[in-house]
C-alpha positions as CSV (number, residue, x, y, z in Angstrom):
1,X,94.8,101.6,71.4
2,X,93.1,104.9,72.2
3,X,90.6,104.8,74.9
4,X,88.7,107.9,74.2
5,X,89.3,109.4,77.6
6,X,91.2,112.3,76.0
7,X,90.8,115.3,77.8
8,X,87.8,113.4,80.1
9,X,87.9,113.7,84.0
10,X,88.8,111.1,86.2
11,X,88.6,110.8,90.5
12,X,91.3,108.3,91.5
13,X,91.2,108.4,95.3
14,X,94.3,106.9,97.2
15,X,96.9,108.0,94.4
16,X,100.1,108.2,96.7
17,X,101.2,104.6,95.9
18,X,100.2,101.0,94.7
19,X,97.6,100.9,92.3
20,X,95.9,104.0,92.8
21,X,99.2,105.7,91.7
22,X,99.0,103.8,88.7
23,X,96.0,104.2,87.6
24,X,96.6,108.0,87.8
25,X,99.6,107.7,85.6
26,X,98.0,105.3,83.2
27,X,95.1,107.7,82.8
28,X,97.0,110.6,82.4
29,X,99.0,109.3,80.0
30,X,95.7,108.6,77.8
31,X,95.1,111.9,77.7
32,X,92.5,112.7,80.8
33,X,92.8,114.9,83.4
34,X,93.0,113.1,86.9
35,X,91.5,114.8,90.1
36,X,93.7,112.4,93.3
37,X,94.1,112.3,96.9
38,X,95.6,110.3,99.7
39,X,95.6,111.2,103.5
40,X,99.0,111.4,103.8
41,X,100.4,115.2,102.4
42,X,104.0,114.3,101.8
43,X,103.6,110.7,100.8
44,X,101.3,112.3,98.1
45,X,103.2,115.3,96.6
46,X,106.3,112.9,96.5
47,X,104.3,110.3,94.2
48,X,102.1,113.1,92.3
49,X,104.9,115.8,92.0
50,X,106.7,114.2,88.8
51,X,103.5,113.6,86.9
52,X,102.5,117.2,87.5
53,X,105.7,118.5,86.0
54,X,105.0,115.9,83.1
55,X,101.1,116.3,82.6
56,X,101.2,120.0,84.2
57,X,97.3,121.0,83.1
58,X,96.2,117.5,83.9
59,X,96.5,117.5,87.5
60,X,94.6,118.4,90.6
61,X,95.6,116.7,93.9
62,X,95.0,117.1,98.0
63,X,94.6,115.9,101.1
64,X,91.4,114.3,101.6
65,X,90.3,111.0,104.3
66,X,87.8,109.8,102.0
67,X,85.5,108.6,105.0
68,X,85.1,112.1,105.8
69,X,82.4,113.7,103.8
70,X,83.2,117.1,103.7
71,X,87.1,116.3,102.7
72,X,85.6,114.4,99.9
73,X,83.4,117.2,98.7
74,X,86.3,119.6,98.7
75,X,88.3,116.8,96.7
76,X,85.6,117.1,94.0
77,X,84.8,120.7,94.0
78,X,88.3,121.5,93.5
79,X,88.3,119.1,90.3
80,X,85.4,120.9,89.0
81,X,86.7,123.7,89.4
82,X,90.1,123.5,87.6
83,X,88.5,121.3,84.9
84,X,84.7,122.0,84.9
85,X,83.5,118.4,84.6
86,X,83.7,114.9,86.2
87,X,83.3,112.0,84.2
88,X,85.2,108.9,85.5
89,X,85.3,107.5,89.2
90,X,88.1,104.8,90.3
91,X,87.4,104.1,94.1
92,X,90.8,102.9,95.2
93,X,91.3,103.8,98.9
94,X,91.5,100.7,101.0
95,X,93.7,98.4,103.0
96,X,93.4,95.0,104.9
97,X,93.4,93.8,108.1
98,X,94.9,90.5,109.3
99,X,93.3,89.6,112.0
100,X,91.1,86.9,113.2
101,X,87.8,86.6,114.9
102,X,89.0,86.9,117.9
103,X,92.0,89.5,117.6
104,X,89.1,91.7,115.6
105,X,88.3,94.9,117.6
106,X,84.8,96.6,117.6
107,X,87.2,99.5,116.3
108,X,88.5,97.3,113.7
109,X,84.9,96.2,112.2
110,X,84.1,99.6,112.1
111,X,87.1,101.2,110.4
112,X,86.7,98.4,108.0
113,X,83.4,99.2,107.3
114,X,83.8,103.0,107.2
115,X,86.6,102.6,104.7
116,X,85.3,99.5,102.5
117,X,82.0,100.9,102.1
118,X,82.1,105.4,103.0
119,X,85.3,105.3,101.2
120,X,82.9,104.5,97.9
121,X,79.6,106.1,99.3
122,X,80.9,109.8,100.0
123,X,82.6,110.3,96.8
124,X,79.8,108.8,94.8
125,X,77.4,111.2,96.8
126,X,80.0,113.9,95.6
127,X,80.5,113.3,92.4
128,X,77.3,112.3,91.1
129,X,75.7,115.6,90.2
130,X,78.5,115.6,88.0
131,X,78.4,112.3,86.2
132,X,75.2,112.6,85.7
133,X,76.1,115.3,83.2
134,X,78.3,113.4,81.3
135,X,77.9,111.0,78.3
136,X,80.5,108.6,79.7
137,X,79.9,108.4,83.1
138,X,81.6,105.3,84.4
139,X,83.0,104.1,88.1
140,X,85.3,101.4,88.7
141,X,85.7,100.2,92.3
142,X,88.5,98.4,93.5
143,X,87.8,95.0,95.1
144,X,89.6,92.3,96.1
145,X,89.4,88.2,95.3
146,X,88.6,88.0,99.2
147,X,85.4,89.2,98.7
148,X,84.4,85.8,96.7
149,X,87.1,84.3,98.2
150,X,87.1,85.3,102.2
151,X,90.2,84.5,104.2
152,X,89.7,83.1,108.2
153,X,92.6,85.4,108.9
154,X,91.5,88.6,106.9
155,X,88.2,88.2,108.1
156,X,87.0,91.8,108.8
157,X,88.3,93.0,105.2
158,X,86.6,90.0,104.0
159,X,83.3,90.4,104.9
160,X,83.4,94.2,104.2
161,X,84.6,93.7,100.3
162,X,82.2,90.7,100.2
163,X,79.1,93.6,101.2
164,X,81.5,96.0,98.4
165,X,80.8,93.9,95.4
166,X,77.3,93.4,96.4
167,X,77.1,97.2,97.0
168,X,78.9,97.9,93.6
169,X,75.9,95.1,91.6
170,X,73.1,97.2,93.2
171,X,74.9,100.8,92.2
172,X,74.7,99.3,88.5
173,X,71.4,99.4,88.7
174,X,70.2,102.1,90.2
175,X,72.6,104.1,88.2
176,X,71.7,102.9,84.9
177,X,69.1,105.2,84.6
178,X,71.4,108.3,84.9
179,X,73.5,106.0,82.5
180,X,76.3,105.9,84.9
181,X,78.2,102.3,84.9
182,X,79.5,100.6,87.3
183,X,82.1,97.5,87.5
184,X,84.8,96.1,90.1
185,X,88.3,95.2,89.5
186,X,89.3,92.0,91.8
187,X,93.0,91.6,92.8
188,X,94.8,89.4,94.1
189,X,98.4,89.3,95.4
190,X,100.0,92.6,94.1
191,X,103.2,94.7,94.4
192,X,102.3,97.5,96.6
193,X,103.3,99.0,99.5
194,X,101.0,97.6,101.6
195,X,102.5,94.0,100.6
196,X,105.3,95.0,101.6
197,X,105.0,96.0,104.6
198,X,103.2,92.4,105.5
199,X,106.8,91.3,104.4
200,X,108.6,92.8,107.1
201,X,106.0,92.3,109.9
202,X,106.3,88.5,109.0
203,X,109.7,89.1,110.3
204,X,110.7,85.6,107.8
205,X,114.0,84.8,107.2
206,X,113.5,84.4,103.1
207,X,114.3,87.3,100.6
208,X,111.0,89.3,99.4
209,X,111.5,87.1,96.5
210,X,111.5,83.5,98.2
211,X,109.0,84.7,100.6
212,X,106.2,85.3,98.1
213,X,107.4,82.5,96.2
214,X,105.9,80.9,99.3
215,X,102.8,83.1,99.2
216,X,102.1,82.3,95.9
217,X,102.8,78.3,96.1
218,X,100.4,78.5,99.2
219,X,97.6,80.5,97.8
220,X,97.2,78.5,95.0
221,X,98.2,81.5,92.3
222,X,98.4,80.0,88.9
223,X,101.1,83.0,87.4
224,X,103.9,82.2,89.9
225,X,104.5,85.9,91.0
226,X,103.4,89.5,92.0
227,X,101.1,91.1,90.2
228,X,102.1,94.7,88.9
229,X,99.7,97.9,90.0
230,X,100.3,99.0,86.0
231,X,98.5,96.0,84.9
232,X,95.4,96.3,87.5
233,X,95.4,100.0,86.0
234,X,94.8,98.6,81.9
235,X,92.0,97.1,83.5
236,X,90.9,99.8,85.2
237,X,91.6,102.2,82.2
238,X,89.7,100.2,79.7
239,X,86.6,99.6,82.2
240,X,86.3,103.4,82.5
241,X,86.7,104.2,78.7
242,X,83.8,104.2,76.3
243,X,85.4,101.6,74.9
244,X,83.6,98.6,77.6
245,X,80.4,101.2,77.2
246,X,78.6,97.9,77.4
247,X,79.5,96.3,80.5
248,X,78.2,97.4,83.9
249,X,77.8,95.4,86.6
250,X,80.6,93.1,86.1
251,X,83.8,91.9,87.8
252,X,87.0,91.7,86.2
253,X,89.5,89.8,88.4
254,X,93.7,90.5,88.0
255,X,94.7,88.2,90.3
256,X,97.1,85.7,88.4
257,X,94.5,83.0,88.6
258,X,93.9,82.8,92.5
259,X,89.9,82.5,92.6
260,X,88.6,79.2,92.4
261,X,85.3,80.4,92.0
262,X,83.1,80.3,89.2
């Protein structure tokens, strides 16, 4: 299927690993150029180096904390640059927290809340000059079943991705006039770095396997397994194409069943 993103410009932020890595792989292989960044400088040109010797035109990548404002800004001025146009946002950059009410630092709410909610607002404020200019204009954040579904022990990235998906209805609409859509992609449990790593600091006795076996029994997931980042990216690619130019505002979960809302 071709999603008419050929040769369209795409900001993935967080593209060293997980999903944000493949969503910039995914995209570039449909034909758009993809502007990236992650904070870390060698994590990212280890993960982007082989797509830029594959996709070599298609490629502009740096170091950029996107809760800083001006990193962002030279993020997007360098895409521009190199390929004169932005037309596609995928807000990626995020992690969770487990902790509990009462192991939750003031630091903790607040680097939750910088990330969750700056981590979308400064590259939006960056890049929209920019999609405002183009005829497909369309941003997909990344979200997470918690924030319909909180968890007691994730309670701080909770709450934050709960206020995300209410931040990402009211961009819908105060976008629209500019004609620049806006959706979420929900996951659930998927095979990233960051899972992981929650692996090993559970310190458990079971293989990676068994262990999310156990995860998944507990959690209620209705596809017994990890999800794969290459299949939150389809989602991702075919919110951003022209192809969904009729949907904004919506939420698209990949998460293998695991919300029991409705």
């Amino acid at each position: 299927m071709d999603l008419d993103v050929r040769e369209r410009t795409a900001v993935v932020t967080g593209g060293s690993s997980g999903i944000g890595l493949a969503c910039v792989t995914r995209l570039l292989a449909e034909g758009a150029n993809v502007v990236t960044c992650a904070r870390d400088r060698e994590r990212l040109d280890a993960a982007i180096a082989p797509l830029d010797a594959q996709y070599p035109a298609q490629l502009s990548w740096q170091t950029a904390d996107v809760r800083t404002g001006q990193e962002v800004d030279d993020l997007i001025n360098a895409g521009v640059k190199k390929f004169g146009a932005i037309d596609m946002i995928v807000n990626n950059a995020g992690q969770s927290l487990s902790s509990n009410f009462d192991s939750t630092t003031d630091a903790d709410w607040m680097s939750e809340f910088q990330l969750k909610f700056f981590g979308v607002i400064n590259v939006l404020r960056a890049a929209r000059p920019w999609l405002t200019q183009s005829e497909v204009a369309s941003v997909v954040n990344i979200n997470a079943v918690l924030a319909r579904q909180p968890n007691a022990n994730l309670i701080a990235t909770s709450a934050t991705r709960a206020g995300l998906l209410n931040l990402s209805k009211s961009l819908s609409v105060d976008f629209s006039d500019d004609n620049i859509r806006v959706n979420s992609v929900c996951v659930g449990v998927i095979d990233t770095g960051q899972m992981r790593r929650r692996y090993r600091a559970a310190e458990s006795e079971l293989s990676f396997d068994q262990w999310y076996e156990q995860l998944s029994l507990n959690l209620g997931t209705n596809i017994p397994r990890l999800g794969r980042p290459e299949e939150v990216a389809a989602a991702v690619a075919f919110l951003l194409s022209p192809l969904s130019g009729y949907t904004t505002g919506a939420v698209l979960d990949v998460a293998g069943g695991i919300g029991r809302y409705v």
